[in-house]
C-alpha positions in Angstrom: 44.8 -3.0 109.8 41.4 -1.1 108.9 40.5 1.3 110.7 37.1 0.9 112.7 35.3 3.4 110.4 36.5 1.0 107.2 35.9 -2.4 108.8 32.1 -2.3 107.6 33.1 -0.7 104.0 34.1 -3.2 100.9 36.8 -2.8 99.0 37.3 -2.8 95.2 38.8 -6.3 95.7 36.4 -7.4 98.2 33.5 -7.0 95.1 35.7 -9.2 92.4 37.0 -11.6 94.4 40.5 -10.5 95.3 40.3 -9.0 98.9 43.1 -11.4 100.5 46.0 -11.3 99.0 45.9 -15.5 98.1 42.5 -14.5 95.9 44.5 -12.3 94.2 47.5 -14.5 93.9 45.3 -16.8 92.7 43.6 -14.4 89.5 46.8 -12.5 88.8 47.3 -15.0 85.5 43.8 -14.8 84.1 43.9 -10.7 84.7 47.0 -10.2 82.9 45.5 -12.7 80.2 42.7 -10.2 80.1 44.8 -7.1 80.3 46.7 -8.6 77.1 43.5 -9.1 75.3 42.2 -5.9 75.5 45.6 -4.1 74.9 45.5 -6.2 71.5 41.8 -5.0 71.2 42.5 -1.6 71.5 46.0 -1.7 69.0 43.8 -3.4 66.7 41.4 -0.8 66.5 44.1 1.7 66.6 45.7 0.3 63.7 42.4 -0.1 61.9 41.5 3.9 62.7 45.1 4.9 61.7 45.6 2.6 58.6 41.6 3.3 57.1 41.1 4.5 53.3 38.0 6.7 54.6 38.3 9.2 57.1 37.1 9.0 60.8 36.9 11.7 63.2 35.5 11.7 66.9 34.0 15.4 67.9 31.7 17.2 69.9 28.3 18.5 68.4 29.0 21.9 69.7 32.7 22.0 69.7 35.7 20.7 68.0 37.5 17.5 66.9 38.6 15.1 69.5 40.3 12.7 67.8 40.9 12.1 63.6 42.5 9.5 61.3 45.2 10.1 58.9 43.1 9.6 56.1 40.7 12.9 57.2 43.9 14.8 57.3 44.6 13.7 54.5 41.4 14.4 52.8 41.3 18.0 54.4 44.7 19.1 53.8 46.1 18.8 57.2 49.4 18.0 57.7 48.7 15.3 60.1 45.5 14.2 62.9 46.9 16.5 65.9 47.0 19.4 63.1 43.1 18.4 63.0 42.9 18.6 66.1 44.6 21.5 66.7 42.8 23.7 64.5 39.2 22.8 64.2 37.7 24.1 67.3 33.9 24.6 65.8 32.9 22.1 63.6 30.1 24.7 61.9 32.4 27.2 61.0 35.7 25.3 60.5 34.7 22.0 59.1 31.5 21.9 57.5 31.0 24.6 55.1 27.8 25.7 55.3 26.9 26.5 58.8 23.5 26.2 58.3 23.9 22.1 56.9 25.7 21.7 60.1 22.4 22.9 61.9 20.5 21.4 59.8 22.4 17.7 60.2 22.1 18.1 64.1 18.7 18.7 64.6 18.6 15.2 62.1 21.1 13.6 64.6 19.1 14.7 67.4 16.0 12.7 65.9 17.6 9.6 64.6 20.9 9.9 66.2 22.5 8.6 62.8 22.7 9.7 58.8 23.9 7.4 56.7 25.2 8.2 52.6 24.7 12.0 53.4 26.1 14.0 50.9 28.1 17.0 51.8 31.2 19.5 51.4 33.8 19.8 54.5 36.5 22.7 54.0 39.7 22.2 53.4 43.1 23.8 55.3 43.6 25.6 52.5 40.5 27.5 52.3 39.3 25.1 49.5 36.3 22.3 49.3 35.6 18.2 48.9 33.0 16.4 48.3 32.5 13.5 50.6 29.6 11.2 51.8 29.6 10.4 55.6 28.0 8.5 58.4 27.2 10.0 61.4 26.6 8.6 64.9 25.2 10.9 67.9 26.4 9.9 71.1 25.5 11.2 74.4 28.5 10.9 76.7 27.9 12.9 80.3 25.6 15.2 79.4 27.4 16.2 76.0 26.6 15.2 72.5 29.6 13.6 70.7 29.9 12.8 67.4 31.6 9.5 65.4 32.2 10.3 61.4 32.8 8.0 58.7 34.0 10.0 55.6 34.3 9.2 52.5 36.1 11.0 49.6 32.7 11.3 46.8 34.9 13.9 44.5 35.3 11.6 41.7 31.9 9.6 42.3 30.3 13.2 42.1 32.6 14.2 39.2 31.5 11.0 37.5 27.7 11.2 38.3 27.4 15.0 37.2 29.2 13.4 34.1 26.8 11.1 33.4 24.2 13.4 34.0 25.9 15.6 31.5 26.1 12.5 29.0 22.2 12.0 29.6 21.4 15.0 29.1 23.5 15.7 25.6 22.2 11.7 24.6 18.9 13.3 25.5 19.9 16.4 23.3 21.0 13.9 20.8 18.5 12.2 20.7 15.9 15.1 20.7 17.8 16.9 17.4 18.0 13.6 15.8 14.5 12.5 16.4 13.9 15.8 15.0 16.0 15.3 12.2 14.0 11.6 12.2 10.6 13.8 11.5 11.9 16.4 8.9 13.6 13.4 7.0 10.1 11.7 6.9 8.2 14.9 6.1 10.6 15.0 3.5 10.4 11.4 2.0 6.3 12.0 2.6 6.9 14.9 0.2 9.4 12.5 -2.0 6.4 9.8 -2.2 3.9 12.3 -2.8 5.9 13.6 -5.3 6.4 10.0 -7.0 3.1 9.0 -6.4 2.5 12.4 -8.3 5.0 11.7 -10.9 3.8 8.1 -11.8 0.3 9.4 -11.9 2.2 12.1 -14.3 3.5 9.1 -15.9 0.5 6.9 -16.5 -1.5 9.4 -17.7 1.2 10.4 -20.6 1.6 6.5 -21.0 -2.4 7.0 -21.9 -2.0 9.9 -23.6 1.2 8.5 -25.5 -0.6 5.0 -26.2 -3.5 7.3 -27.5 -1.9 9.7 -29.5 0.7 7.2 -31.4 -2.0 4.8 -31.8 -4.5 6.8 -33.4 -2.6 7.4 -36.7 -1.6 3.9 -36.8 -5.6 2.9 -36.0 -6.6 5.2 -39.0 -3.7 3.7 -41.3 -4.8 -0.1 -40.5 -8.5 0.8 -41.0 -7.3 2.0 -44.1 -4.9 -0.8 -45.0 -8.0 -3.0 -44.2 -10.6 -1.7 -46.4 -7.9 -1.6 -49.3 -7.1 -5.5 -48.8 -10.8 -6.5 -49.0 -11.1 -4.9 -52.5 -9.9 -6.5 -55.8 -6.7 -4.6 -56.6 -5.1 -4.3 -60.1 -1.5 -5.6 -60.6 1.0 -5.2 -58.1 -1.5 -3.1 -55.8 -2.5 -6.2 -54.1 1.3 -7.0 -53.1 1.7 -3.7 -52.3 -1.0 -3.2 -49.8 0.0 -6.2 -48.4 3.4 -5.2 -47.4 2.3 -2.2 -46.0 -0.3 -4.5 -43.8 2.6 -6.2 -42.5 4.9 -2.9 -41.9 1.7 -1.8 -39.6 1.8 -4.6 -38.1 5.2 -5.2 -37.2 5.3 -1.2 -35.8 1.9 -1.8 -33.9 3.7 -5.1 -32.2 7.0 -2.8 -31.5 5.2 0.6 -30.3 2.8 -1.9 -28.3 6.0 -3.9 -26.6 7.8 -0.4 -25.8 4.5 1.0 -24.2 3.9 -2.1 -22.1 7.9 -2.0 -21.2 7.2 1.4 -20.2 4.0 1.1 -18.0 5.2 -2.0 -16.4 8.9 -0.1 -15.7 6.7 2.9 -14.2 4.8 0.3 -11.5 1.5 1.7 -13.3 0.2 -2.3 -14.3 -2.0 -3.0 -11.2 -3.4 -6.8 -11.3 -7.3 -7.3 -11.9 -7.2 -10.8 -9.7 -10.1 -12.8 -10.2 -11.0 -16.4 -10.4 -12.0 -17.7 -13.8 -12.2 -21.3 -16.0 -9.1 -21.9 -17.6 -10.2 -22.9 -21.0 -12.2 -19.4 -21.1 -8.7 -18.1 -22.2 -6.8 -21.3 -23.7 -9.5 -21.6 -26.2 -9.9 -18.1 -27.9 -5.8 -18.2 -27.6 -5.7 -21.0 -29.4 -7.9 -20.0 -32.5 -6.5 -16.5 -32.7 -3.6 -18.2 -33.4 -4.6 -21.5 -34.9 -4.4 -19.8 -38.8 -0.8 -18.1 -38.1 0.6 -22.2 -37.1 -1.0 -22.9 -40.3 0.7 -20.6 -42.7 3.8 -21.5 -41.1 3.1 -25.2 -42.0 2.7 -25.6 -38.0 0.3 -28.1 -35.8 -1.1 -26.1 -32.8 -2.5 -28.2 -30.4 -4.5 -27.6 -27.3 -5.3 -29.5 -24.4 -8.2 -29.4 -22.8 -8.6 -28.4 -19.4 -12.1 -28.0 -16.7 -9.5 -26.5 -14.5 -10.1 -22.9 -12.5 -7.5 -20.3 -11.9 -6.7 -17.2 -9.5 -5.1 -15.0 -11.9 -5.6 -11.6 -13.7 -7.0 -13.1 -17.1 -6.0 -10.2 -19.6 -2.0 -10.5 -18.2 -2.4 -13.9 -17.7 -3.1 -14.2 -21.6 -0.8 -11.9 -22.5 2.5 -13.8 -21.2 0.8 -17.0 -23.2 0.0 -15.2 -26.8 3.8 -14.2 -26.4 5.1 -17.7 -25.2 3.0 -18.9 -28.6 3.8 -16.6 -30.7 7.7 -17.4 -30.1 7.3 -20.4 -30.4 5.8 -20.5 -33.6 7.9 -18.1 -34.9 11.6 -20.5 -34.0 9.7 -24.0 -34.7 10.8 -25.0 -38.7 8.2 -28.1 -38.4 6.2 -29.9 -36.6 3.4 -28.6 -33.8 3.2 -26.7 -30.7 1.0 -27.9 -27.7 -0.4 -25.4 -25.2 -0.8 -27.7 -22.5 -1.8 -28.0 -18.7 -0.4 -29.8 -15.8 -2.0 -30.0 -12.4 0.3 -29.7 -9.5 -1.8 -29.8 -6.4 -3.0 -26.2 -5.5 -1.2 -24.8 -8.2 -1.7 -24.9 -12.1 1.2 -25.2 -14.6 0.5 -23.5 -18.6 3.5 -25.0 -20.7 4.0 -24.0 -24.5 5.8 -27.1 -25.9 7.6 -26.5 -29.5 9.4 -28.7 -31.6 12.3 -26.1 -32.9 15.7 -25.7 -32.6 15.7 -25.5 -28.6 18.3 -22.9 -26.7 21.1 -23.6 -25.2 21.3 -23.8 -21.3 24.0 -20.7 -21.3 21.3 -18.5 -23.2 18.7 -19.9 -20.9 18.7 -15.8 -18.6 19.7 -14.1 -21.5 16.2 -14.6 -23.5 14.6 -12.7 -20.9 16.9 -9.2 -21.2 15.4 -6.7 -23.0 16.2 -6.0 -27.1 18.1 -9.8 -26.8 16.9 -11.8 -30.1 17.7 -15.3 -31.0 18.0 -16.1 -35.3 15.1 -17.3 -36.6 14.2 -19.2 -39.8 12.2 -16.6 -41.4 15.0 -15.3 -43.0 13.9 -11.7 -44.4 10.8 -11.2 -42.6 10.0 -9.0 -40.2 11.2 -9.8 -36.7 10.9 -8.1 -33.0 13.0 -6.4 -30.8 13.7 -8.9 -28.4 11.2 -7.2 -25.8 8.6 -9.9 -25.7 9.9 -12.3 -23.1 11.4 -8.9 -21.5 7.4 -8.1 -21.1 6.6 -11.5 -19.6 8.9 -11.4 -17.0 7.5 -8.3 -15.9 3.9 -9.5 -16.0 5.1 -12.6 -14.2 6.7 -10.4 -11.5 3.6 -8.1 -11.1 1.6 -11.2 -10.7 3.8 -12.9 -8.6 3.5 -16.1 -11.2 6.7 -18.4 -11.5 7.9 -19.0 -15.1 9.6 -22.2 -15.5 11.8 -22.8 -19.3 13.3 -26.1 -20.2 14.8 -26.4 -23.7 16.9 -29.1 -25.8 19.0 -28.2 -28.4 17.7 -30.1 -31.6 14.9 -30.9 -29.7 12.8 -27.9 -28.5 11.6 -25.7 -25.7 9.1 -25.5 -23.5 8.0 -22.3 -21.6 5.5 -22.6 -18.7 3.9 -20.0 -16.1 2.7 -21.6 -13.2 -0.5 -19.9 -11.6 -3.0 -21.0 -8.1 -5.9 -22.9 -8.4 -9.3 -21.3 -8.0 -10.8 -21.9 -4.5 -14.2 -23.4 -6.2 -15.3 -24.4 -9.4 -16.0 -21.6 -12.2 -18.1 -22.4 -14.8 -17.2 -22.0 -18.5 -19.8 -21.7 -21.2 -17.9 -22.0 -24.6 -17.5 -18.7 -26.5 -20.2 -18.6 -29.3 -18.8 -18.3 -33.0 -18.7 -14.7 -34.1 -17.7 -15.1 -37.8 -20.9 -13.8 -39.7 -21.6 -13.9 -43.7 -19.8 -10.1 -45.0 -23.1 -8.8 -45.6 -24.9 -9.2 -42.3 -23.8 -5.8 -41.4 -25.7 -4.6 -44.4 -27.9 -1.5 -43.6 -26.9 -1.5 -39.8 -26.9 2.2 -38.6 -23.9 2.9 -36.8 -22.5 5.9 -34.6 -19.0 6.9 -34.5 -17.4 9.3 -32.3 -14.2 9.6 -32.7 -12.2 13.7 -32.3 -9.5 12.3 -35.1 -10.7 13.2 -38.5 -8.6 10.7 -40.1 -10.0 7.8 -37.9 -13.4 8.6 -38.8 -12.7 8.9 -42.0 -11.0 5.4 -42.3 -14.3 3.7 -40.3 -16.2 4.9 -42.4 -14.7 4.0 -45.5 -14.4 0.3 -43.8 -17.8 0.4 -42.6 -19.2 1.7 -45.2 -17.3 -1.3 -47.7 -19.6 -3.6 -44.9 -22.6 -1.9 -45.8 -23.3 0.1 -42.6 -24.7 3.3 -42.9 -22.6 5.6 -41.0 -23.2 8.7 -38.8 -20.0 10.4 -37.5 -19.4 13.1 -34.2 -16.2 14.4 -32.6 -17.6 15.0 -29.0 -20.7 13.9 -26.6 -22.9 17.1 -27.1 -22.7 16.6 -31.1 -23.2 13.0 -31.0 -26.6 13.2 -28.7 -27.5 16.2 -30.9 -27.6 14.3 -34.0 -29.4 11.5 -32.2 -32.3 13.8 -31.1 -32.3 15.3 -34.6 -32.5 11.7 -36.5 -36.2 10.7 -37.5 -37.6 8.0 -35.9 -36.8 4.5 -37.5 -33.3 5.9 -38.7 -31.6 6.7 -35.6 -28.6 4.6 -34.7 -29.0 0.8 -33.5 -25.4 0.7 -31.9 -22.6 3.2 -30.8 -18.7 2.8 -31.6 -16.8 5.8 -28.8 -13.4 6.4 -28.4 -12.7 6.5 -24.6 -9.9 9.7 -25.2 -11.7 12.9 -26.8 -11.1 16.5 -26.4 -10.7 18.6 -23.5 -10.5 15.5 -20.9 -14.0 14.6 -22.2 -14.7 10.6 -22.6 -16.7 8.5 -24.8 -17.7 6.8 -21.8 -20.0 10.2 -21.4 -21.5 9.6 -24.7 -22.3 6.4 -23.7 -24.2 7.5 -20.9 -25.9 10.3 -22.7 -27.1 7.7 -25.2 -28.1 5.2 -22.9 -30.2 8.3 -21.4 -31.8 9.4 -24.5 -32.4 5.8 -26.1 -32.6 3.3 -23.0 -30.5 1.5 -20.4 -30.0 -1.1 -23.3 -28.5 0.7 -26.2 -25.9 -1.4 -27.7 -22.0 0.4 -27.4 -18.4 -0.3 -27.6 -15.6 1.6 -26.5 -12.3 1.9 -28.5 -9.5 2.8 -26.5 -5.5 2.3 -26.9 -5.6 2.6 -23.0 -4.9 -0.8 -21.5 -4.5 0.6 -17.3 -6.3 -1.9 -15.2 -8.5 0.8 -13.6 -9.8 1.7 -17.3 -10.5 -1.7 -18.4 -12.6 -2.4 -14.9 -14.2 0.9 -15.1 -15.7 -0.5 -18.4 -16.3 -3.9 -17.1 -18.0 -2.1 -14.7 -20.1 -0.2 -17.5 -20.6 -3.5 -19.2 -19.1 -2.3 -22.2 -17.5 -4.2 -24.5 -13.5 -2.8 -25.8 -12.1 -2.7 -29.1 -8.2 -1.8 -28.3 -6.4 0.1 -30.5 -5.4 -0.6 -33.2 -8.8 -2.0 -34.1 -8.8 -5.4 -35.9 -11.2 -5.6 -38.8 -11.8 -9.3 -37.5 -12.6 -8.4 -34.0 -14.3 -5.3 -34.9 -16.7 -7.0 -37.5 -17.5 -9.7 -35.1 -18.0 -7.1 -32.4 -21.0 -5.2 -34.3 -22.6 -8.7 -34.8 -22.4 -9.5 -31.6 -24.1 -6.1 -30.5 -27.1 -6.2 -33.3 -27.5 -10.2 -31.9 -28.1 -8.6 -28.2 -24.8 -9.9 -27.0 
């Protein structure tokens, strides 16, 4: 029985039901239930803390470890937990290796009571050091501050981060010497372009000079040749000069075809695109060549077009007077037909013979350089197989398609195939430039010219015209005879060659005429220097070219056009 003092005080049992001995009878199954539970529970969680990969460690803030895994042995070097135990008594001296981090990590405990992913080092049994990540929670347990640890090994995580930031920074390294490798390479490929650009510059102007200085002999030789063919030679004289007319012609054509090889090799043809009728160069194509079809017993044919065209006309005619002149030369009989077919926003120029025709295997071939086909003018003088070499070229440069189609036994045709102007261009037909021999008679003419042996063979053809010839070899001679002449005999037109001495032009004696005598002073300039930029500097002038070597044809039908006020 209670004693008196007790009889008023409850029990344990008496608060959860069990203060007879039938209540607790009667809970006994459902505690030990219970009991079971939690011992399962708490083995659980004891298997969990001794079996986990990571390290877990209970301690107090000021103090040592109270309880530790297997794994933070492990991971510390201990021999086993109760090792841990054991031996760290201060967690700031014994554990964490930097006292100060440890002071540092409570005071953060003590204001968020947790850290989670810090980064740190804990010291090793051995003296030694690992790098681990942990989670920390504070707990306050009777007054004292206890600790729970989650630890991680970050060793290799650490070793592989500083390794990629090792492999950043040499990729960055990398990337910086190559980047400066980058800019040196392109300072040195600006210096290679300058120095081509330089070069080709080099080039075209000894392609100008070249063109000038082999041309100029040959220019005084034809002018000679000329004026020797118009007179009434004695005997064999006549034959003679005649053969050596057609030697200078066939090494003008060759020196002509090597130098436009050359300058089209060297990039230095630039396109002078324009829009322009295309009968303005059909027809003067077709009569320059009309009496060559006709000593060759040959019908040329043209067909008439009102078509326009985007092209560069001087090129454009160029590749035609070579698909022509092929074609007469490998047509025994019949005609050729320079013809035009309309295909929408694009134009097609066909040559049509009736010769022998090519087979398809040769078809690429005709296009190589120095590659010939036979001919029937057995004997005569023939080219070097550069003149369809030349065309593809041009074609290329003006970004024209050439089409061939040919028939053996049947014939060939050759075709370019150009756009269409974006608008109509008017045409107004060429007027007819073939005047009587003596309409030149008395005309006052000025040549400058710094080759003696030029100005001496104008003048002796000029002169067999009846022009009365004055002669200078630079600018300041030229507009000194000029001033000196008496009034009524001073010069009614001017022939310059572009190229004179010392890097002078005749473009500057143009001018200083123009100056002295008026803004409308007829002048021609004669030039072997075909560049685009030299041909639109004088289209620019308005001045009418002669190339070199100078026709007598074109030249005599130049000075009437000039006394007519063309």
């Amino acid at each position: 029985m209670k004693k008196p003092s007790e009889q008023g005080a409850a029990t344990f049992e008496d608060l959860i039901g069990l203060g007879s001995q039938s209540a607790r009878k009667s809970y006994y199954p459902e505690l030990e239930r219970k009991v079971h539970e939690l011992e399962q529970e708490r083995n659980r969680y004891k298997w969990l803390f001794e079996n986990a990969l990571h390290g877990i460690f209970r301690a107090e803030m000021t103090g040592g470890v109270l309880a530790a895994n297997p794994a933070i042995a492990s991971l510390c070097g201990y021999a086993s937990p109760a090792e841990v135990i054991e031996q760290v008594r201060d967690l700031s001296t014994q554990l964490f290796v930097d006292p100060g981090e440890f002071a540092a990590i409570r005071q953060m405990l003590l204001t968020s009571e947790r850290l989670t992913g810090y980064e740190t080092r804990l010291r090793c049994r051995d003296g030694g050091t690992v790098d681990v990540a942990m989670n920390i929670l504070l707990k306050r347990v009777d007054g004292g501050e206890i600790i729970e640890a989650f630890v991680a090994d970050y060793t290799e995580r650490k070793r592989a981060r500083e390794r990629l930031q090792q492999l950043n920074a040499e990729l960055e390294q990398r990337v910086a010497e190559r980047t400066e490798e980058l800019l040196e390479l392109n300072e040195q490929l600006r210096l290679a372009r300058d120095a081509a650009e330089a070069a080709n510059k080099s080039k075209d102007k000894y392609l100008a000079a070249a063109s000038h200085d082999l041309l100029q002999p040959m220019n005084a030789a034809r002018l000679l040749v000329s004026t020797l063919r118009e007179r009434a030679l004695a005997g064999q004289d006549g034959y003679l000069i005649e053969r050596v007319h057609m030697a200078l012609e066939g090494a003008e054509e060759l020196l002509t075809d090597l130098l436009d090889i050359s300058r089209l090799d060297q990039n230095a043809v630039r396109p002078d695109v324009a829009e322009f009728s295309l009968q303005s160069i059909l027809e003067p194509l077709a009569a320059e060549l009309q009496p060559v079809a006709a000593s060759e017993g040959l019908q040329l044919k043209l067909q008439q077009s009102s078509l326009s065209i985007r092209s560069d006309s001087r090129l454009l005619t160029r590749i035609l007077r070579n698909f022509l002149s092929n074609a007469l030369r490998y047509t025994d009989q019949g005609r050729v037909l320079l013809g035009v077919r309309n295909r929408d926003d694009r134009v097609s120029i066909q040559v049509w013979d009736t010769g022998d025709g090519i087979a398809d295997s040769k078809l690429e071939d005709i296009f190589r350089e120095f590659h010939q086909l036979p001919d029937h003018h057995a004997g005569e003088r023939r080219g070097v197989g550069l003149g369809l070499a030349i065309v593809d070229r041009i074609a290329r440069v003006l970004e024209h398609r050439i089409e061939v189609s040919s028939r053996l036994g049947k014939g060939s045709m050759f075709a370019i195939e150009v756009p269409r102007a974006r608008g109509p261009v008017s045409f107004a037909a060429p007027a007819q430039l073939s005047p009587p021999i003596d309409t030149l008679a008395g005309t006052r003419v000025l040549v400058v010219d710094n080759d003696e042996n030029v100005l001496l063979s104008m003048c002796a053809l000029l002169e067999q015209w009846g022009c009365e010839l004055s002669v200078a070899r630079d600018c300041e001679a030229a507009l000194a005879l000029c001033q000196a002449e008496a009034p009524g005999v001073e010069p009614q037109l001017l022939l310059a060659d572009y190229h004179l001495d010392w890097g002078r032009t005749g473009l500057e004696v143009v001018q200083a005429l123009r100056r002295h005598y008026g803004e409308g002073f007829p002048a021609a300039m004669i030039t072997a220097d075909r560049s685009a930029d030299t041909l639109r500097l004088f289209r620019e002038q308005g001045l009418p070219v002669l190339p070199k070597p100078v026709r007598p044809g074109k030249l005599r039908a130049l000075l009437t056009h000039l006394l007519q006020g063309g």
